[in-house]
N, C-alpha and C positions, 0 to 999 in steps of 0.2 A: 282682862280675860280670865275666869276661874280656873283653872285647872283641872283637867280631865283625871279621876284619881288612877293609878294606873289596874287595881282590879278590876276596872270596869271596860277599860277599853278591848272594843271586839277586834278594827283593825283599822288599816290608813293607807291611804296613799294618795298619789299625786298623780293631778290632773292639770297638762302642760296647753296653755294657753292656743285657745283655736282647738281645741280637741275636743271632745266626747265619752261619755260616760252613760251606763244605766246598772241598777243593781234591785232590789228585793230588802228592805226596811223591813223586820219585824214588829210588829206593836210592841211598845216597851223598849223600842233601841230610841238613839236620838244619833241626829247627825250634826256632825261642824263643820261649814263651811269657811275656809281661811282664805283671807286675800294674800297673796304673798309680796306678792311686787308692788301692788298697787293699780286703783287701777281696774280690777277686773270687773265682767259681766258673767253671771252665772246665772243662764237663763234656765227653767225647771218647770216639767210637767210629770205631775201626780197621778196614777192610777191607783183603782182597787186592785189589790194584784192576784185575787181570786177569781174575779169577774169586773174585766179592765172595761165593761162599758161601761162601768161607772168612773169618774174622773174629777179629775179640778175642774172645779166651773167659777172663773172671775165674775160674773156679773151677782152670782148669789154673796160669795166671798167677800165682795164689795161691798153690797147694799143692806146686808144683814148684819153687820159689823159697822157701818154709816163709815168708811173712810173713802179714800183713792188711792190709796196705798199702804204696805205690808209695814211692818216692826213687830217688835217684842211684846205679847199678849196679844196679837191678835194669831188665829187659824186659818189652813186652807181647806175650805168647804168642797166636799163634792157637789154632785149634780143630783144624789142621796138625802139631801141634808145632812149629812156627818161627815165628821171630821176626819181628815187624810192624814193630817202634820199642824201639829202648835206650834208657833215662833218663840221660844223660851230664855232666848236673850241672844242679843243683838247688839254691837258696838255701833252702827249708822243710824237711826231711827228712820228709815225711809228704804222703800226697795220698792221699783218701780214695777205696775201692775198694766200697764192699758198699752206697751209699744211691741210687744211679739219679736219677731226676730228678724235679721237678717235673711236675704237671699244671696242667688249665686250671682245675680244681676246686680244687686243693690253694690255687692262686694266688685265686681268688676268693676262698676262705674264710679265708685270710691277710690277702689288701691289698684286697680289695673287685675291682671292672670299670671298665675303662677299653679299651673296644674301638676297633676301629681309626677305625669310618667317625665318631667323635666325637673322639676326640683323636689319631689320624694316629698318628707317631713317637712318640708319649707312650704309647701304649698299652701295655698289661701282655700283655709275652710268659710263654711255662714252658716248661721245658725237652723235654716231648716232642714237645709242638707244633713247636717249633723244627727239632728234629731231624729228625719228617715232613719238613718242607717241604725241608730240606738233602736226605736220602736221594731226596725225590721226584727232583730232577734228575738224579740216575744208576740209575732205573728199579728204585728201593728201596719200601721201605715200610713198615709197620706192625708185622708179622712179621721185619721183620732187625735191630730195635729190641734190641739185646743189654745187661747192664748195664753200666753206663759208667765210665768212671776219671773222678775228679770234680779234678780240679787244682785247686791251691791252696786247697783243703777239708779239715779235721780232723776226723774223729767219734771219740770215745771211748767203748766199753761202760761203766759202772758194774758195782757187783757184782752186779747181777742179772739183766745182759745188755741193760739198757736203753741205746738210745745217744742220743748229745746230741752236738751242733756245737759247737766251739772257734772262739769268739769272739776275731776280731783277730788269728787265725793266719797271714795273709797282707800283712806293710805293703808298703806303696808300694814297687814297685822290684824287688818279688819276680819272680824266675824260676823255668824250667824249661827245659833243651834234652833235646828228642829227635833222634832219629838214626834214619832210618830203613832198616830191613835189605834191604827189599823195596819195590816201587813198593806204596804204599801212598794210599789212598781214607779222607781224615780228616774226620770232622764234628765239628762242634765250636758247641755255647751255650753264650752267657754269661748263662742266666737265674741267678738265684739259687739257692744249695743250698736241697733242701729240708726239710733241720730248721734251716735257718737263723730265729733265733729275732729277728731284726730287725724290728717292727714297721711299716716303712715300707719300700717296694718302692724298692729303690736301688741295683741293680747297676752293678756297676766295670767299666770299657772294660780292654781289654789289648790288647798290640801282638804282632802275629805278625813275625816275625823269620826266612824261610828263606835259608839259607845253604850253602856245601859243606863236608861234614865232612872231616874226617881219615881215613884207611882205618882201617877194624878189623885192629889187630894180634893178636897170640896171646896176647897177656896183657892183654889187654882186660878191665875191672875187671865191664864186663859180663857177658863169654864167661865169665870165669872164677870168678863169682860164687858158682857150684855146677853141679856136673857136669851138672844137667838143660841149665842154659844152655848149654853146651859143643854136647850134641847137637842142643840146638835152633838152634846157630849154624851146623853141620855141614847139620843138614836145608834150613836155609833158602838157603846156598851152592850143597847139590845142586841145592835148585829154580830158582835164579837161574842156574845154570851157572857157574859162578865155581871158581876154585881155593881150597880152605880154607887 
């Protein structure tokens, strides 16, 4: 992991596993996700945070990029063609794109109920849940629920298109920095993936890390990825006003 120099760092803190987060990226910050324990799911939706109908959109992110999943040098695409956040280094090569989140049902029928007004902070969050309550504060809601980019998460298809979570794909220590293009509107759970096949409800805290990045140069491992990223770096400057 490089080390964050300390002039640059804006600020941090901790996000305790099962919990929820949203906050306001400015273009030019980057963010670092840290696995602490091991382990974790940090599942994350993108807005424009000017005019949040515009948003992550995985099927463009996917297909204009040629993968099925996220690592270091690839981008998340709006619904815009521009870019929200580059992935600018990564310790996992893999962050699962196509499995969205838990419910409150899925979590029930997994690890049983444990609701708030009986066990307070011990209780059993899920990840849409989660999400509501983040979106609610910036006059979101139910309907701007897009699929999520699931960080520090593996699924693999079999040969018959069935998929399954990779167990122990994320130890202790693990990263991800993003960089974001645009002022960008992040939410972000830490409920547990849900094909995670863990029997006991025991999600891993991670530490948020915002900082300033580096400028985007022209041979940016991002920009240059594949031509689609090019114009979507192009679009995203026009809409910032910026010089390419």
């Amino acid at each position: 992991m490089t080390p964050i120099p300390a002039n640059r760092l804006l600020w941090e803190e901790h996000l305790p596993g099962g919990n929820h987060w949203s906050g306001r990226l400015r273009r030019g910050t980057a963010l670092r996700l840290t696995d602490l324990q091991g382990g974790v799911n940090v599942s994350a939706l993108f807005f424009n945070a000017e005019q949040p109908l515009e948003r992550y959109n995985m099927p463009d992110t996917l297909k204009s990029q040629h993968t099925g999943f996220l690592t270091a040098g690839y981008v998340c695409q709006s619904d815009m063609g521009r870019v929200l956040c580059s992935i600018t280094a990564d310790s996992l090569g893999w962050h699962d794109t196509w499995c969205g989140v838990s419910d409150a049902a899925m979590v029930r029928a997994k690890y049983g109920e444990k609701n708030y007004q009986q066990h307070r902070n011990a209780m059993l969050r899920n990840g849409r849940d989660n999400l509501l309550i983040e979106l609610a504060k910036w006059g979101l809601g139910a309907r701007d629920l897009v699929p999520t980019v699931n960080f520090f998460s593996k699924v693999v298809p079999d040969a018959d298109g069935a998929l399954s979570h990779v167990p122990s794909h994320s130890p202790a220590g693990s990263y991800v920095d993003l960089r974001f293009e645009m002022d960008t509107l992040v939410v972000l759970s830490s409920a547990p993936h849900p094909l995670d096949t863990n029997p006991v409800y025991a999600p891993s805290d991670v530490q948020l890390t915002a900082y300033r990045a580096d400028p985007v140069a022209a041979d940016d491992a991002c920009r240059t990825q594949c031509p689609q990223n090019g114009r979507a770096f192009t679009n995203t400057e026009c809409y910032c006003g910026v010089a390419a």
